[in-house]
N, CA, C and O atoms as a GROMACS GRO file, in nm:
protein
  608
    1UNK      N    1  14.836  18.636  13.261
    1UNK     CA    2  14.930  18.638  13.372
    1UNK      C    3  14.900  18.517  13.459
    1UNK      O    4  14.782  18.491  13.477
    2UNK      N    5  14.989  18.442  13.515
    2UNK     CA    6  14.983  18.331  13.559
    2UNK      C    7  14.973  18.358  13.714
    2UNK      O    8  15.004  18.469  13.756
    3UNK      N    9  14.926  18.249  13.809
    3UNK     CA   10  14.871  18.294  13.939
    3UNK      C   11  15.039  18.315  14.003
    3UNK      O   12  15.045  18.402  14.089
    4UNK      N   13  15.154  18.255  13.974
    4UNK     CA   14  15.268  18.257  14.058
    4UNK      C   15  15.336  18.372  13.994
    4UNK      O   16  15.431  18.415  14.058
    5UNK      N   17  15.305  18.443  13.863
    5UNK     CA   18  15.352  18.572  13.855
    5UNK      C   19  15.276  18.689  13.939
    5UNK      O   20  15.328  18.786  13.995
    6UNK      N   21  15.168  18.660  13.933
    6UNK     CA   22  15.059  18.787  14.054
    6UNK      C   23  15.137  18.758  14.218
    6UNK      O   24  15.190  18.845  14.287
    7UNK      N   25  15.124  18.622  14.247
    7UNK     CA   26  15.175  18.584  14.388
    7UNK      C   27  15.335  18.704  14.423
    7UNK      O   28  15.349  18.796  14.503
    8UNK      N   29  15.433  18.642  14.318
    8UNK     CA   30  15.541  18.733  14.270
    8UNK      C   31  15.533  18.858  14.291
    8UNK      O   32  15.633  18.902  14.346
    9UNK      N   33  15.421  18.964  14.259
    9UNK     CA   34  15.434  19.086  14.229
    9UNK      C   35  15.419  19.124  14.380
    9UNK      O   36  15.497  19.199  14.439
   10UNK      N   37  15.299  19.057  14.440
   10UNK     CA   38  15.253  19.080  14.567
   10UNK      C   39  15.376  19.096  14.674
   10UNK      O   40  15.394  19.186  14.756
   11UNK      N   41  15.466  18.965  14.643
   11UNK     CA   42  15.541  18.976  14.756
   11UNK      C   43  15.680  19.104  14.709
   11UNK      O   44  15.753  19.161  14.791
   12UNK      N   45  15.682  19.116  14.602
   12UNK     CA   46  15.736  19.253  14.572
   12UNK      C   47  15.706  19.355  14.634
   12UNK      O   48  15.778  19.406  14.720
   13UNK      N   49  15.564  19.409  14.586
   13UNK     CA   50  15.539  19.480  14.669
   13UNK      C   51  15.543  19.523  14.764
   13UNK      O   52  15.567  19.637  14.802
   14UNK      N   53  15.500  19.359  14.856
   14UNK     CA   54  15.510  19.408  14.990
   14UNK      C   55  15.667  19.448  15.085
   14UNK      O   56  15.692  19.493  15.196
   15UNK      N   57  15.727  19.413  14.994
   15UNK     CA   58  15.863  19.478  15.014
   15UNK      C   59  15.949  19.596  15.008
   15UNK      O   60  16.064  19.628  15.037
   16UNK      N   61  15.763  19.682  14.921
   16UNK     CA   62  15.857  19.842  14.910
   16UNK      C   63  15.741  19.886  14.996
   16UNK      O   64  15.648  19.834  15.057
   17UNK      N   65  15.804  20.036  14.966
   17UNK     CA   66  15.717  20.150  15.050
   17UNK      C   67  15.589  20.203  14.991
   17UNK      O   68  15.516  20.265  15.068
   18UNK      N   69  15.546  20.187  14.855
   18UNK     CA   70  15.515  20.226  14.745
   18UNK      C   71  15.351  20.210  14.822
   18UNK      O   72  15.342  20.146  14.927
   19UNK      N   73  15.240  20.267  14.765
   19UNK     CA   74  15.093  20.298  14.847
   19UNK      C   75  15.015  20.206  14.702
   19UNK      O   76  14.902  20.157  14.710
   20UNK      N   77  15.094  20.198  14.588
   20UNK     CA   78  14.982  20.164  14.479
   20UNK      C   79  15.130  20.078  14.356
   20UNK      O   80  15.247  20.117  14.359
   21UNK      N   81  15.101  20.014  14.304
   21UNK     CA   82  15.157  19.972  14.177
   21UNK      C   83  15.067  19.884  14.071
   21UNK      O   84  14.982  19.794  14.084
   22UNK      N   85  15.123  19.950  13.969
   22UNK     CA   86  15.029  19.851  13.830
   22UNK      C   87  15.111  19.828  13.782
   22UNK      O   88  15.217  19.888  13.799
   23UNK      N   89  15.092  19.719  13.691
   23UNK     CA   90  15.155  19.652  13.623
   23UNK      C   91  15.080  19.526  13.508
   23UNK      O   92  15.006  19.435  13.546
   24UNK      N   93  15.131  19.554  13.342
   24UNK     CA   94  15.053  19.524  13.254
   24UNK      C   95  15.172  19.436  13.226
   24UNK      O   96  15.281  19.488  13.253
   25UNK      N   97  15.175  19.268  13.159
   25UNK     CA   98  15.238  19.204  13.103
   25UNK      C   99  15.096  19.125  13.006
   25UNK      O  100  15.005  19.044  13.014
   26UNK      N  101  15.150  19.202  12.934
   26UNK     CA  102  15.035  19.119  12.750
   26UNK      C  103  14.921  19.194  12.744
   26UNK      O  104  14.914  19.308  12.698
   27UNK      N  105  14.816  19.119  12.798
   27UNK     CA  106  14.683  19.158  12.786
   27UNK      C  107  14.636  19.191  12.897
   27UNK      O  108  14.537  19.264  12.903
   28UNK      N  109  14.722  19.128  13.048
   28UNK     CA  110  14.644  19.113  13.140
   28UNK      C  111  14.722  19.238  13.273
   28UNK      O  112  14.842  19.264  13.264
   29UNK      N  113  14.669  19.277  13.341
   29UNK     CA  114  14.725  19.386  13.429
   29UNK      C  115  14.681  19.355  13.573
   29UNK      O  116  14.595  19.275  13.611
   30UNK      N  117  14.755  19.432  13.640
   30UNK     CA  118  14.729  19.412  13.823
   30UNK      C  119  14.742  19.541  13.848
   30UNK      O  120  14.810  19.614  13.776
   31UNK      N  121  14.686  19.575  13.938
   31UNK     CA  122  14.660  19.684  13.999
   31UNK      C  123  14.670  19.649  14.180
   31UNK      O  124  14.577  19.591  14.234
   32UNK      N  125  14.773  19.686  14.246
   32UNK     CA  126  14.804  19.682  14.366
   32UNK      C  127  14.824  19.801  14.482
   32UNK      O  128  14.918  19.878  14.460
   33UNK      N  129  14.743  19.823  14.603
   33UNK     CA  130  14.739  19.895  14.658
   33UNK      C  131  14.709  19.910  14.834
   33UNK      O  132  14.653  19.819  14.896
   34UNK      N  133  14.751  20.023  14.892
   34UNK     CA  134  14.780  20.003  14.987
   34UNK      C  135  14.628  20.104  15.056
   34UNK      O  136  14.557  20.183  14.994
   35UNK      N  137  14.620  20.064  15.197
   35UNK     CA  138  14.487  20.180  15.216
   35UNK      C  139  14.368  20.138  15.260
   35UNK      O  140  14.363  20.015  15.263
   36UNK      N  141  14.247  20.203  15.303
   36UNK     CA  142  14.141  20.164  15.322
   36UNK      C  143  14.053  20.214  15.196
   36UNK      O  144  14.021  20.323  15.148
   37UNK      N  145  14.027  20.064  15.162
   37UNK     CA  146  13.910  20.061  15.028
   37UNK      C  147  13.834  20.176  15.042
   37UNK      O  148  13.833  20.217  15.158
   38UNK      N  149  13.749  20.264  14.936
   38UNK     CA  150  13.714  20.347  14.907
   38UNK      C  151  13.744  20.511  14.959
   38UNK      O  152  13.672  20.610  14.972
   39UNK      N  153  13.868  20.488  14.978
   39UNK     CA  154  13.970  20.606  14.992
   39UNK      C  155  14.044  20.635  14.877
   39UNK      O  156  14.076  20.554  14.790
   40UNK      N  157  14.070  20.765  14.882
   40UNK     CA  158  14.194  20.792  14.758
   40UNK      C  159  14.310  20.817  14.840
   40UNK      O  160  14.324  20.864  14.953
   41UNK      N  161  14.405  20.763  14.737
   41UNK     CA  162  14.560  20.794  14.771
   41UNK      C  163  14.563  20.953  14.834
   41UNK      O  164  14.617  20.967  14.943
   42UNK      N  165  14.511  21.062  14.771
   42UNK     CA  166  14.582  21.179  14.841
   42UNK      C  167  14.489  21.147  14.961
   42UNK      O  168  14.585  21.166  15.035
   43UNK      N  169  14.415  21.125  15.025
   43UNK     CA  170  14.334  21.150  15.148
   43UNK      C  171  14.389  21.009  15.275
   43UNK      O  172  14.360  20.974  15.390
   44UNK      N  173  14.478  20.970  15.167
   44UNK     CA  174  14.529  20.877  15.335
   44UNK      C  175  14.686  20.918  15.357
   44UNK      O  176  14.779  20.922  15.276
   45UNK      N  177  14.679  20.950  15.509
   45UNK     CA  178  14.796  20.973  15.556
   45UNK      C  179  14.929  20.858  15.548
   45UNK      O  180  14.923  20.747  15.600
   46UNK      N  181  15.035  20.906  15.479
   46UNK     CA  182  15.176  20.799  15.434
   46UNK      C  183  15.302  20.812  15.477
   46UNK      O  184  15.331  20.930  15.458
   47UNK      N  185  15.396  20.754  15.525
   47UNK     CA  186  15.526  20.791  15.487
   47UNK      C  187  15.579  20.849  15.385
   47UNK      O  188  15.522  20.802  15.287
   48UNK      N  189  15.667  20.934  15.348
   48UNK     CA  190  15.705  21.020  15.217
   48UNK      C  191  15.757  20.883  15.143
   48UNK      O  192  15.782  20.780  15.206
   49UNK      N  193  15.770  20.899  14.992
   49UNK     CA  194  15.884  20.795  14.910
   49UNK      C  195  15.971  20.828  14.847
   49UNK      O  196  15.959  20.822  14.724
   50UNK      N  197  16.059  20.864  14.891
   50UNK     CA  198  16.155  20.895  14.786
   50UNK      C  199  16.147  20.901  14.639
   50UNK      O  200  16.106  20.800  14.583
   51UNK      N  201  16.177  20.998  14.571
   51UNK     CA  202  16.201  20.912  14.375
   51UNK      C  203  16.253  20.787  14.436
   51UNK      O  204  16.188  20.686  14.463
   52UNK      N  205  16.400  20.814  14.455
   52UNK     CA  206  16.450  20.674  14.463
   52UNK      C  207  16.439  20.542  14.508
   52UNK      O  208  16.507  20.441  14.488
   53UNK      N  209  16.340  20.564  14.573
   53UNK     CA  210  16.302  20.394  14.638
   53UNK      C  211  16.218  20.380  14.505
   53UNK      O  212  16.248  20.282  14.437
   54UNK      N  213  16.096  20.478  14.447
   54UNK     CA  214  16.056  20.467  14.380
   54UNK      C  215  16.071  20.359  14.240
   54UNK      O  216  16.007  20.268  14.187
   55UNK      N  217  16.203  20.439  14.218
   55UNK     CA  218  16.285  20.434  14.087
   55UNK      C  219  16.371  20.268  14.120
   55UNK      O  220  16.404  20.197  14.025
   56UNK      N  221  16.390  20.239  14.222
   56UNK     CA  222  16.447  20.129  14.244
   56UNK      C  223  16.318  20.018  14.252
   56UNK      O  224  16.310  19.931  14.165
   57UNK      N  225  16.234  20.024  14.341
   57UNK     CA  226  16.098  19.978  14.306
   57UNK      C  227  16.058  19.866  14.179
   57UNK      O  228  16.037  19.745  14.171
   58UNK      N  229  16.062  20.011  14.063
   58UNK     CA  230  16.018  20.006  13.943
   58UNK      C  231  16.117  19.904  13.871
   58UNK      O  232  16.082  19.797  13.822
   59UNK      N  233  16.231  19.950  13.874
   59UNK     CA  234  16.361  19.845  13.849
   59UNK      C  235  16.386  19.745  13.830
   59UNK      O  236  16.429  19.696  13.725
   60UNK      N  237  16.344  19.656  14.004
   60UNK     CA  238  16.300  19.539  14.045
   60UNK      C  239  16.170  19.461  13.949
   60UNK      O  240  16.179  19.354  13.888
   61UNK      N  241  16.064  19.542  13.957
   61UNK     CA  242  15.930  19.510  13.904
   61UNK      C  243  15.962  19.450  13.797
   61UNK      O  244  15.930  19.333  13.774
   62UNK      N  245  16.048  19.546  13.698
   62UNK     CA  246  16.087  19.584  13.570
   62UNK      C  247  16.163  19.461  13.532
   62UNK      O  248  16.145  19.406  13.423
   63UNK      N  249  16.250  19.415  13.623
   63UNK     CA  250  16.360  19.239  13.598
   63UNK      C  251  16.311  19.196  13.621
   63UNK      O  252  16.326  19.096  13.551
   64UNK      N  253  16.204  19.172  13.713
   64UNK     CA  254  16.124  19.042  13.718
   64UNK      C  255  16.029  18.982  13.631
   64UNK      O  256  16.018  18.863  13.604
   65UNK      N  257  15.957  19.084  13.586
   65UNK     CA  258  15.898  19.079  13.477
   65UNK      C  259  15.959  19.066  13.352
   65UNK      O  260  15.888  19.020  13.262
   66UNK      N  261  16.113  19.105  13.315
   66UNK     CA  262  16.180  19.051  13.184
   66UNK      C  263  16.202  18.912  13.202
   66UNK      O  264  16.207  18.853  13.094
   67UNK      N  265  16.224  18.809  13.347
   67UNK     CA  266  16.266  18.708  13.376
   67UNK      C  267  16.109  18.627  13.338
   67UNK      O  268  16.091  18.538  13.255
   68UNK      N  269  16.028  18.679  13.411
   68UNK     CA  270  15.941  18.572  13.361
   68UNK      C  271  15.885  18.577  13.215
   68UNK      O  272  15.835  18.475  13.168
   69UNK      N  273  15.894  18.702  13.137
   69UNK     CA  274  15.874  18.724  12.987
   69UNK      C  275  15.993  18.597  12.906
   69UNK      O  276  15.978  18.541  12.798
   70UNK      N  277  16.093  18.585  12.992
   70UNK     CA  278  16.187  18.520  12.954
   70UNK      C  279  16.214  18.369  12.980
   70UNK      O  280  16.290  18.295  12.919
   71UNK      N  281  16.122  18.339  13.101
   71UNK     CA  282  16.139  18.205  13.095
   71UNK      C  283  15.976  18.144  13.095
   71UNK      O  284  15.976  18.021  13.110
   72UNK      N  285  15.884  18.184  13.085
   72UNK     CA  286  15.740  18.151  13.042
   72UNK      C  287  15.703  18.214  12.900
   72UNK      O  288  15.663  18.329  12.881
   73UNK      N  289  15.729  18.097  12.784
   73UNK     CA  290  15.701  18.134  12.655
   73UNK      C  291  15.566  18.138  12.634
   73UNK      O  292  15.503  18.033  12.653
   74UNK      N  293  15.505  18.244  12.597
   74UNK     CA  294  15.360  18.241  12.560
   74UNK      C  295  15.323  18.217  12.392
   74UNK      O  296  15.370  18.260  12.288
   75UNK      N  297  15.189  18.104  12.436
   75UNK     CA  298  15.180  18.097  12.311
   75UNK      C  299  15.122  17.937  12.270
   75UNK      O  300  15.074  17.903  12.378
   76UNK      N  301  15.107  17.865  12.210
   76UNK     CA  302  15.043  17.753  12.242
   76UNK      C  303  14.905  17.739  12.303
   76UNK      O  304  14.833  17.834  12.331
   77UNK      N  305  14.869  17.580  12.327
   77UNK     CA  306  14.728  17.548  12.370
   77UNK      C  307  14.764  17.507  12.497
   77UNK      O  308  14.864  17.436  12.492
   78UNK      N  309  14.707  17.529  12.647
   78UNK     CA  310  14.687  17.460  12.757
   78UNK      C  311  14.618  17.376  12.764
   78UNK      O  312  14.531  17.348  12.682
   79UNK      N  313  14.647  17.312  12.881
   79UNK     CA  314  14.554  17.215  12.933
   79UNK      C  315  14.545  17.225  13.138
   79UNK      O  316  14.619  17.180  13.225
   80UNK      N  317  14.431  17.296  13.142
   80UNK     CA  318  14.382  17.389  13.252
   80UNK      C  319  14.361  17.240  13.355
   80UNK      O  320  14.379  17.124  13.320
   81UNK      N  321  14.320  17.290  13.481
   81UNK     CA  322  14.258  17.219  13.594
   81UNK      C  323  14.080  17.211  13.579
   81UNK      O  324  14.015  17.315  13.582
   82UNK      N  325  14.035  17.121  13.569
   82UNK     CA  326  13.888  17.099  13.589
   82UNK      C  327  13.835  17.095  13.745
   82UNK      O  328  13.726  17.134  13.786
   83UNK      N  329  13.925  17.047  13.808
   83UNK     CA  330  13.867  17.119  13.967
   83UNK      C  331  13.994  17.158  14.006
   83UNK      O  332  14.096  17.182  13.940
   84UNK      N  333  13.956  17.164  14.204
   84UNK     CA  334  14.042  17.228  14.245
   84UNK      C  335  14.107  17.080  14.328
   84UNK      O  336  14.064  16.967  14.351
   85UNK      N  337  14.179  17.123  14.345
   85UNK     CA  338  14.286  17.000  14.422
   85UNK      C  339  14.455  16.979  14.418
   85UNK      O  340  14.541  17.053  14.368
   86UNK      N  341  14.463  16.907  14.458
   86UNK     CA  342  14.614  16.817  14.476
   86UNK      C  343  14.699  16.771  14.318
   86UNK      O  344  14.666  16.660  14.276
   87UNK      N  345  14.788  16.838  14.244
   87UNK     CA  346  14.850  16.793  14.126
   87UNK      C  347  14.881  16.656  14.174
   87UNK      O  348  14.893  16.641  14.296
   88UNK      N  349  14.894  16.566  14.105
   88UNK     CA  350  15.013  16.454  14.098
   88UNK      C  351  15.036  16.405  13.932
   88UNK      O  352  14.951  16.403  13.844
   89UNK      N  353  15.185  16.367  13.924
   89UNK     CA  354  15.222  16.382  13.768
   89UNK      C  355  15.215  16.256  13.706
   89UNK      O  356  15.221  16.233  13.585
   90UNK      N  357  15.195  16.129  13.857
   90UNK     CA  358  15.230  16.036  13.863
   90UNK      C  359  15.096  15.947  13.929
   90UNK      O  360  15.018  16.006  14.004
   91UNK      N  361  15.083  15.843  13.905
   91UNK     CA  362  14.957  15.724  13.944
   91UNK      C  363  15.015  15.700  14.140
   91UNK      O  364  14.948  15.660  14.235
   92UNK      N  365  15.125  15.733  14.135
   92UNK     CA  366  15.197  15.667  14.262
   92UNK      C  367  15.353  15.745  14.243
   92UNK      O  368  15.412  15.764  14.136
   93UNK      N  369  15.397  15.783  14.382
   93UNK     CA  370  15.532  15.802  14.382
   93UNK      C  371  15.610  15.719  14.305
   93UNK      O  372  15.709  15.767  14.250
   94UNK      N  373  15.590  15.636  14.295
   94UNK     CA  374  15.720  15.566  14.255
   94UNK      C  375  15.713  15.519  14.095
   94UNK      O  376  15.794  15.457  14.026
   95UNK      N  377  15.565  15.582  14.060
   95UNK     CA  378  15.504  15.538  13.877
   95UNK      C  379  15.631  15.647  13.823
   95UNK      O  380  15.705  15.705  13.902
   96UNK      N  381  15.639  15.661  13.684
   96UNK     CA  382  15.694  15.756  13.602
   96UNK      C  383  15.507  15.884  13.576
   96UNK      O  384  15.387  15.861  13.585
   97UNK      N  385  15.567  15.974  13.553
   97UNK     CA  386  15.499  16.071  13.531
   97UNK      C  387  15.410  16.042  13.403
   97UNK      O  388  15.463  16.009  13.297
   98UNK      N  389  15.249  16.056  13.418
   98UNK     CA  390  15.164  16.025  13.300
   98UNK      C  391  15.270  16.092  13.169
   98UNK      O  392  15.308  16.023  13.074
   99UNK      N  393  15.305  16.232  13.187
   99UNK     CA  394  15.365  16.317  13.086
   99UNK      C  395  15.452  16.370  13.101
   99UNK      O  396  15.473  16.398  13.219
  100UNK      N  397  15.525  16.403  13.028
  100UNK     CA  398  15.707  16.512  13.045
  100UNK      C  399  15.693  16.627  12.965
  100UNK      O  400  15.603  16.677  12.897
  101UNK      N  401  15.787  16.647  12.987
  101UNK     CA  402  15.810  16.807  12.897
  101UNK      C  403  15.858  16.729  12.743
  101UNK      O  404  15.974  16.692  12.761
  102UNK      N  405  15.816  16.694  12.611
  102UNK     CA  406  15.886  16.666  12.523
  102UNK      C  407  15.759  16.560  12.432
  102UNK      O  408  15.733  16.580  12.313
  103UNK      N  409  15.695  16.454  12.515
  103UNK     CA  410  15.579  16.412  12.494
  103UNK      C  411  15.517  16.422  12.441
  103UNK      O  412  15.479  16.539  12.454
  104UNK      N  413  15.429  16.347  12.329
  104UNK     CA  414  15.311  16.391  12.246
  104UNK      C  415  15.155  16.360  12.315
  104UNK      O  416  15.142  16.261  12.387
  105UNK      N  417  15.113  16.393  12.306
  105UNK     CA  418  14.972  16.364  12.360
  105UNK      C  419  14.858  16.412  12.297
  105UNK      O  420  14.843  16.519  12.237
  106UNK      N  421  14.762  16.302  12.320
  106UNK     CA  422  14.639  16.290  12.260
  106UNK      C  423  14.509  16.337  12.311
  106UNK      O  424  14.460  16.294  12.416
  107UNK      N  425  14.459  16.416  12.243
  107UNK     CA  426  14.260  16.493  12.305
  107UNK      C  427  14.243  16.282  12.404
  107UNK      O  428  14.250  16.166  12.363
  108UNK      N  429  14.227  16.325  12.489
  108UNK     CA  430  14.133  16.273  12.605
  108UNK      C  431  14.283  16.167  12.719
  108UNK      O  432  14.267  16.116  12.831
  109UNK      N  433  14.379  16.168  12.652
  109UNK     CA  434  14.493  16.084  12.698
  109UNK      C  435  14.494  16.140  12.820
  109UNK      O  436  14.464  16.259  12.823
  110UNK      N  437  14.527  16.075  12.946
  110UNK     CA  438  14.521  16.070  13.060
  110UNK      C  439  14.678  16.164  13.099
  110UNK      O  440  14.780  16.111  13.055
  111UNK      N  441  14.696  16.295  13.178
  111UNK     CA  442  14.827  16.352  13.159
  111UNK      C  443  14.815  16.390  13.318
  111UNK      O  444  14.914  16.456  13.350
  112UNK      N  445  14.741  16.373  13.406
  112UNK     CA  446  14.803  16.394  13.530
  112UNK      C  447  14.679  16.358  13.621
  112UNK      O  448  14.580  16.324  13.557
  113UNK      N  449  14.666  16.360  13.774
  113UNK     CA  450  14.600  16.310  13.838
  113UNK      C  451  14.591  16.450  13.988
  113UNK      O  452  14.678  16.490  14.065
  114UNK      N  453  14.442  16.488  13.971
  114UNK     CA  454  14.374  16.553  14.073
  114UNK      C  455  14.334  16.514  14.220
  114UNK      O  456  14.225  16.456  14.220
  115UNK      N  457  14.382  16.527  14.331
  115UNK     CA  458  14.324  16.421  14.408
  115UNK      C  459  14.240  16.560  14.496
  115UNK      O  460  14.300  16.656  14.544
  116UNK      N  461  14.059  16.530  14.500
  116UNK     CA  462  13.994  16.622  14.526
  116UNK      C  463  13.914  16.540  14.642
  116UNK      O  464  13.856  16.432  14.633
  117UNK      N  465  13.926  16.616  14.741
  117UNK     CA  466  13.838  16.536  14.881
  117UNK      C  467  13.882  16.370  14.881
  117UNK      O  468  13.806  16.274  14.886
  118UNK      N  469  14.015  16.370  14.874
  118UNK     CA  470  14.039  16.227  14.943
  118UNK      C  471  14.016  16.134  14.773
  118UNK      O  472  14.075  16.026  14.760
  119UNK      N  473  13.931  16.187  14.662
  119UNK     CA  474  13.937  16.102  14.522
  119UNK      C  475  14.023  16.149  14.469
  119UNK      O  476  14.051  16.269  14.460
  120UNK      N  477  14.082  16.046  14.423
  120UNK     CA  478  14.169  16.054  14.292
  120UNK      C  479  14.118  16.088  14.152
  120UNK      O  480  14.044  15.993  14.130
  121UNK      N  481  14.113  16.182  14.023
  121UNK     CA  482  14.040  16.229  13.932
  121UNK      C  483  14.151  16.199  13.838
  121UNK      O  484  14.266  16.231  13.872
  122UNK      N  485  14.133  16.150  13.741
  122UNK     CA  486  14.233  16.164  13.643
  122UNK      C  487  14.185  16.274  13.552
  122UNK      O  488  14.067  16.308  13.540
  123UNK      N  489  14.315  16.339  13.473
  123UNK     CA  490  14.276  16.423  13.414
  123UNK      C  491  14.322  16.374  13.288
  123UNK      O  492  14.422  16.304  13.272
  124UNK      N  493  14.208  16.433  13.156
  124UNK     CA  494  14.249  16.402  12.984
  124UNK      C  495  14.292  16.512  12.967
  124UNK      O  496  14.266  16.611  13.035
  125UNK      N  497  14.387  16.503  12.845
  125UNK     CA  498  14.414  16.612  12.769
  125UNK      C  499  14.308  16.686  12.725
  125UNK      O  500  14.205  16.621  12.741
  126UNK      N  501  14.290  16.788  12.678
  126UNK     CA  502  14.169  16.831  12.577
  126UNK      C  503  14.212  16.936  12.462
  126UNK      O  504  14.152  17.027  12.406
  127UNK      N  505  14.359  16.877  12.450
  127UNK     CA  506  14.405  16.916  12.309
  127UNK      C  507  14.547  16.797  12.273
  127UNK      O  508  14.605  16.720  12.349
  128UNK      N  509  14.564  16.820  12.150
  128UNK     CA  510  14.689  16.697  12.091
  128UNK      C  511  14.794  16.805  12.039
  128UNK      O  512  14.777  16.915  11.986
  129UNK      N  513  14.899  16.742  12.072
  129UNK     CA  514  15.045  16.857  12.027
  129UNK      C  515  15.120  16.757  12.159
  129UNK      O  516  15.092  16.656  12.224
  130UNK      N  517  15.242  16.869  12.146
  130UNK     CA  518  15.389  16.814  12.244
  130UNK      C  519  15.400  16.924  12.337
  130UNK      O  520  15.410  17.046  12.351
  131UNK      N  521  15.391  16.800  12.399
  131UNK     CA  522  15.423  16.880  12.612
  131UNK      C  523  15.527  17.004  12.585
  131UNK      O  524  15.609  16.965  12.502
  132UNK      N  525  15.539  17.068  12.604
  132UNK     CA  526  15.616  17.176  12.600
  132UNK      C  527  15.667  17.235  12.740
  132UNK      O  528  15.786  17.261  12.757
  133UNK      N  529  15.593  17.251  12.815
  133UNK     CA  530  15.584  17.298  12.993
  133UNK      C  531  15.492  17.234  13.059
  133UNK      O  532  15.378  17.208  13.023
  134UNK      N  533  15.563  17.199  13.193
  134UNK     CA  534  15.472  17.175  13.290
  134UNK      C  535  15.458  17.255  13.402
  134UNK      O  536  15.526  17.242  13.503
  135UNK      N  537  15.334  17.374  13.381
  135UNK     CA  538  15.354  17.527  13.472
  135UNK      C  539  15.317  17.465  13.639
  135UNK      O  540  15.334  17.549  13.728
  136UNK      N  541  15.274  17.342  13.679
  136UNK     CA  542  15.272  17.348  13.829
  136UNK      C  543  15.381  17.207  13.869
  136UNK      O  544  15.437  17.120  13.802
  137UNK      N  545  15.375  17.238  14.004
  137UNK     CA  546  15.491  17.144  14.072
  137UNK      C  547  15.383  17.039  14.131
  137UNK      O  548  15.265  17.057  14.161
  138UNK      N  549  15.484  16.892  14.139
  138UNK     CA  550  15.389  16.757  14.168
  138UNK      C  551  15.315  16.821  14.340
  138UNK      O  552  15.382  16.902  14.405
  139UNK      N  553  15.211  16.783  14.381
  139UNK     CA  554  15.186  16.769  14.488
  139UNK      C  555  15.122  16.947  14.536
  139UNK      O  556  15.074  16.975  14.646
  140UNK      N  557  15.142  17.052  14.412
  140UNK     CA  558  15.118  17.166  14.463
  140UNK      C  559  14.914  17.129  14.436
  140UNK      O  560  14.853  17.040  14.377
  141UNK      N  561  14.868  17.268  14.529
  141UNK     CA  562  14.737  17.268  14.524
  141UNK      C  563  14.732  17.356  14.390
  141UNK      O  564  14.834  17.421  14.364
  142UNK      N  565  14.621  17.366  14.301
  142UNK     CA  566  14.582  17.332  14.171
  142UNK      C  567  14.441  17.438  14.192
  142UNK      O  568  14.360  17.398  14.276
  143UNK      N  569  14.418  17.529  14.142
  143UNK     CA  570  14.291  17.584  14.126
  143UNK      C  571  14.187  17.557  13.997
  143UNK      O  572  14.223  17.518  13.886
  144UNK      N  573  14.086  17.579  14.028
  144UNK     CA  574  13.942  17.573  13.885
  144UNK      C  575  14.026  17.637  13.759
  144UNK      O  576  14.072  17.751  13.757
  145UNK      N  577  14.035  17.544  13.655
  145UNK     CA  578  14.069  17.694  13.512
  145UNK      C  579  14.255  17.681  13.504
  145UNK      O  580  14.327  17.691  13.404
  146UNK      N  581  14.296  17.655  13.657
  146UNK     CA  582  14.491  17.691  13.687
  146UNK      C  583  14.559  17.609  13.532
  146UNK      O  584  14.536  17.497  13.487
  147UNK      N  585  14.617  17.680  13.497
  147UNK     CA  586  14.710  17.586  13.351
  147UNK      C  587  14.767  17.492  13.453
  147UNK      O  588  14.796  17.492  13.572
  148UNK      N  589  14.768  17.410  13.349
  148UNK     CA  590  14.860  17.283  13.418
  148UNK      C  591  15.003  17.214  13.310
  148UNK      O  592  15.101  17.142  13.332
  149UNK      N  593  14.954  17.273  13.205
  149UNK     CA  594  15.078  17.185  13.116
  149UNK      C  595  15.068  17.278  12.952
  149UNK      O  596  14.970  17.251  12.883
  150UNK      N  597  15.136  17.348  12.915
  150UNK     CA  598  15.179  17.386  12.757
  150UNK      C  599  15.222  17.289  12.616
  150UNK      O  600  15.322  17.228  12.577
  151UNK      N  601  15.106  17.312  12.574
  151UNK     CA  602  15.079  17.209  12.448
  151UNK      C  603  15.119  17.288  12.319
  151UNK      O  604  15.063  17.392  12.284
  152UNK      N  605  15.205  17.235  12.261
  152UNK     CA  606  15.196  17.280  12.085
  152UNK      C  607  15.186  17.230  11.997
  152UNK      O  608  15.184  17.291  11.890
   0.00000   0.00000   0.00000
């Protein structure tokens, strides 16, 4: 599960009435909840929920999750973030992007640029295949491990 599908669920959530929701896409699951840690649901006082907010809830959860099943193909090799920092796709605004969606690229080829405490880091590939996706936006912040680009 990717960090902007969890982000996603969260702000779902926080949009219903609901005290707890899980939710499994593949291998990986979330578990979301409302409350003071080491309490159980029956022992904290709630607003009632309807089935139906419930059932509408679930609904929502339920399309969002076919949308991103539907537009994030799983499957292929990544190529993750080695630190944390600043994406850029590009040497300079005004360069063309190291890589595109369509692109072949090579184990160590240079495919995007980290800028961590004020340095600039270039980043290598560390697999060969064709760009397929590029899962973050230029200029977004970038976590340890975060995919950065879908290789096949």
């Amino acid at each position: 599960m990717q960090y902007d599908q969890v982000k996603e669920l969260i702000q779902i959530f926080e949009h219903t009435d609901l005290n707890t929701m899980e939710v499994a896409l593949g291998n990986a699951s979330v578990k979301l909840s409302r409350g003071v840690s080491g309490e159980t649901i029956e022992n904290i006082s709630t607003p009632s929920v309807s089935s139906d907010q419930v059932a509408s809830a679930q609904t929502v959860v339920q399309e969002e999750l076919q949308e991103v099943e539907n537009d994030k193909p799983i499957g292929g090799k990544v190529i993750t973030a080695p630190i944390v920092g600043t994406f850029y796709q590009a040497s300079a605004p005004s360069q063309p992007p190291f890589v595109k969606v369509g692109d072949t690229v090579a184990e160590g080829q240079v495919v995007c640029i980290i800028e961590a405490m004020k340095v600039m880091n270039e980043v290598n590939s560390t697999v060969s295949g064709t760009v397929t996706e590029v899962l973050v936006e230029d200029g977004q912040f970038v976590e340890y491990g975060q995919e950065l680009f879908r290789v096949q």
